[in-house]
N, C-alpha and C positions, 0 to 999 in steps of 0.2 A: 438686517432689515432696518434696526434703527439709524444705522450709518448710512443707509442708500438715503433715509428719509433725510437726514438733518444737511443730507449734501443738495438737497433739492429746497429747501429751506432757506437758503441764502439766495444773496440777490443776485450774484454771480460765478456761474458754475462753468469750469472746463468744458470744447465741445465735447460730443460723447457721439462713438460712432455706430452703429446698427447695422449689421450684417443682413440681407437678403437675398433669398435665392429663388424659390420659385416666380410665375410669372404675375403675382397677385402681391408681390414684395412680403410674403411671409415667411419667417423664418422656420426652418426645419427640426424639426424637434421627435426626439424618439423619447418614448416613454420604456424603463426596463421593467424586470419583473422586482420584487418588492422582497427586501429581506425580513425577516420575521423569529422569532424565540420560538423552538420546537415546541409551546405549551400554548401557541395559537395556531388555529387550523387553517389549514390551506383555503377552505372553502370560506372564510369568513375575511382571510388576506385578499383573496382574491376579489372579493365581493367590496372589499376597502379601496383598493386599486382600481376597480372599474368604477368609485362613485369618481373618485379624481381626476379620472379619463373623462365621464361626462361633465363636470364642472369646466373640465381644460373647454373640451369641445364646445359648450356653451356656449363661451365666451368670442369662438372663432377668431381668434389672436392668432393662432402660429398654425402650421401646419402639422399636427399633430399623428406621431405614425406608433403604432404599439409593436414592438420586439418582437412579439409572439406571433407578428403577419408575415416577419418574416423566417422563411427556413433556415437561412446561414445563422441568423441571429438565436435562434431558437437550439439550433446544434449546440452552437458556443455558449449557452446559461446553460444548457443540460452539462456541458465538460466542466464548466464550472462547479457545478454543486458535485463533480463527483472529484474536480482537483480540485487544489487552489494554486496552482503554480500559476509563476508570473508571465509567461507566456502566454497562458489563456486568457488574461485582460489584456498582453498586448494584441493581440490575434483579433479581439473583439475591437477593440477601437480602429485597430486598420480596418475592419469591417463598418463601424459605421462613419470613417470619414471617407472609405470607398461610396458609402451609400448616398454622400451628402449632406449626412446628421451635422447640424451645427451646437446642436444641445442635446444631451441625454439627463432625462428627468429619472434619478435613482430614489428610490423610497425602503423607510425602515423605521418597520412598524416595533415600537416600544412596548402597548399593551394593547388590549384585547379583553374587556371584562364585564358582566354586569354585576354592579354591588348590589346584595340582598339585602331591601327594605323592609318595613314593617308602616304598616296607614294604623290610624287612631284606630280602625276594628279589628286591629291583629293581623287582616292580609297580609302574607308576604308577596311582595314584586322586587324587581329587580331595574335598577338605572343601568343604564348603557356609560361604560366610560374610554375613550378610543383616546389612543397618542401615537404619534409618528410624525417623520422628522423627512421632509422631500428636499434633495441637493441637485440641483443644477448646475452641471459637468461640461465641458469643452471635450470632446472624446479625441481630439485633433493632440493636444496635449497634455488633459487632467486638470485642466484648471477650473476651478469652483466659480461658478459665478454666483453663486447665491444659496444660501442656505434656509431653510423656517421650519419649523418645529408646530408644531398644531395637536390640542389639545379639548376634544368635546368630552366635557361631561357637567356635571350639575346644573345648570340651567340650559346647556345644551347636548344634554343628554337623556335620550327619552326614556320612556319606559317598557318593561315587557313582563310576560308571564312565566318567561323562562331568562336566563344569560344572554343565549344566542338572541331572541328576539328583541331585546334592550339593547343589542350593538346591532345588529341591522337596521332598526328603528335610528338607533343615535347616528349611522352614518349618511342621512337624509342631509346633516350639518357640512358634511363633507365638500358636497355640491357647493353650496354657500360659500365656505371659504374659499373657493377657487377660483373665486371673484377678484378677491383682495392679491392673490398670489401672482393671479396673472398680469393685476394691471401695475406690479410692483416689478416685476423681470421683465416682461415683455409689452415693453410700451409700444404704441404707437409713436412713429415722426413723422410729419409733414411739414407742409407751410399754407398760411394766408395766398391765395390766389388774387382773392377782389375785393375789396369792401363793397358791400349790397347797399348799403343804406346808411345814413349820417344824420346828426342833429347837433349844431349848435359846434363844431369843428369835433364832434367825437363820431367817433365807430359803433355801431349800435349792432349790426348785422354783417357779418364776411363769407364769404365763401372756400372751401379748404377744400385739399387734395386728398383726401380721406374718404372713402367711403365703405360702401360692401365688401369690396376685394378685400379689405383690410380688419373687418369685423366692428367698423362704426356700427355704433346704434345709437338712436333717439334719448338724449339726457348726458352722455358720455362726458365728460369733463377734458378740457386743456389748458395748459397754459402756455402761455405765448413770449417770444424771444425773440432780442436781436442779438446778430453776431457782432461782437466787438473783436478789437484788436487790443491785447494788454502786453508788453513788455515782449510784443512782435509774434506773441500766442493767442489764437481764436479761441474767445470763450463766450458764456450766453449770458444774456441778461436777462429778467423779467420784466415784461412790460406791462401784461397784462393778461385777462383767463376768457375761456371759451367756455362755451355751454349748446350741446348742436342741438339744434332744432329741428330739422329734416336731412335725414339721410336721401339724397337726392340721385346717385347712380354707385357703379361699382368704386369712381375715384371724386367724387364729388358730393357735398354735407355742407347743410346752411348752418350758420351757428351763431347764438345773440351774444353778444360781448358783456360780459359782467363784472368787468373789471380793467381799468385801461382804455379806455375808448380814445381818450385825447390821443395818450405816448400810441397808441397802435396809427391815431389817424397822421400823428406826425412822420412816424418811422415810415408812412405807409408814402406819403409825399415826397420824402427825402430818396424814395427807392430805394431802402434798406428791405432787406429780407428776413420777414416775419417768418419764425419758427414755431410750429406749436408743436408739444409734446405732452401725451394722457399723460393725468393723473386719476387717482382715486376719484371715486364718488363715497364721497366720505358724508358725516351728517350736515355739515356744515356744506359741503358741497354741494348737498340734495335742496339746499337752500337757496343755488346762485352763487354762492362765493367762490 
């Protein structure tokens, strides 16, 4: 993650391409079932796995499909847990790039705990402390697209009267993080269609090919690009950042410019093609920057 970040940090990054398949340009994504140490229970993995599925879904970034919807898929993790021979992962990935899958989200859960407290009147309770580690797979050939490890406990990790009820409580966090996960793997692309509105030779207001179809929402963050040509390879430059202001239909989002208004209104004259591409909404982001 820190290397996806410090590659976006610079002022000029390689293009970078984005696979789409449905008819909403979102990309396919299976979620599998979730590996786990025999000393955490199924009912509390499972209940781990479904906050992550609602955090995914949230977000409505990708098209998100669960293994378990489907039977083939379902046959093949049950052969699995009773082989482990290497035909039954091959067998499974023909299966989900038969289905389309461009990504399969694999999870494995590390722990599963609440630590027993004691409050200044002697009560004992219990904190919730959860870790597991989610890897994003090409099922097509194995290849890793991204790995992160996630970790709730002491300040976000709640409290209960029992073990179990301090980690069902603490996986409330779960949702939460799957904010940051998704807007790190699965970005949005588009581009600048129109400048709305101008002052003084800057860009104040534009309008983008982004909208519902795609899971824009009101606040979303971008930042904006042009394509260059360097040593006869297209790569992207940073001109400037977005900030949407009205989501406006399924492919169209108003957005005020908070950065760059000039270089976007020049690039925008010269009929060069503005790129934007999410980023977080980080603190500093939730500020306009």
């Amino acid at each position: 993650m820190k290397k996806i970040l410090l590659l976006f940090s610079i002022c000029l990054i390689p293009m970078l391409g984005y696979a789409q398949t449905d008819e909403n340009g979102k990309e396919r994504v299976y979620i599998d079932y979730f590996s786990r140490p025999g000393t955490i229970s199924n009912i509390l993995a499972e209940a781990l796995r479904n906050k992550v599925i609602e955090g995914i879904q949230k977000m409505d970034r990708v098209e998100l499909i669960d293994v378990d919807s489907n039977e083939a898929l379902k046959t093949e993790a049950k052969r699995r847990q009773e082989a482990s021979a290497m035909g039954d992962a091959v067998c499974r990935s023909e299966v989900m790039t038969t289905l389309g899958a461009q990504f399969l989200i694999q999870g494995n859960i590390t722990s599963m705990q609440g630590v027993k407290k004691t409050d200044s009147k002697g009560k004992t309770y219990y904190q919730g402390s959860v870790s597991y580690t989610l890897k994003i797979v090409d099922p097509s050939n194995g290849t890793l697209k991204g790995t992160q490890t996630f970790t709730h406990e002491g300040l976000t990790g709640n409290i209960g009267d029992t073990p179990d009820e301090a980690i069902i409580k603490t996986l409330d966090y779960v949702v939460i993080s799957m904010d940051d996960f998704v807007d790190e793997y699965f970005k949005m692309k588009g581009t600048i269609v129109q400048i709305e509105s101008t002052k003084k030779d800057k860009a104040q207001t534009v309008y983008i090919d982004l909208g519902t179809k795609r899971g824009v929402q009101k606040g979303q963050k971008f930042i904006v690009y042009i394509e260059m040509d360097i040593a006869g390879e297209l790569s992207l430059k940073e001109v400037g950042r977005l900030n949407v202001k009205e989501v406006l239909s399924g492919t169209r989002s108003l957005c005020t410019v908070s950065k760059g208004g000039e270089e976007i209104m020049k690039a925008s004259k010269e009929e060069k093609k503005l790129i934007i591409l999410s980023r977080k909404n980080t603190f500093l982001g939730g500020l306009g920057l």
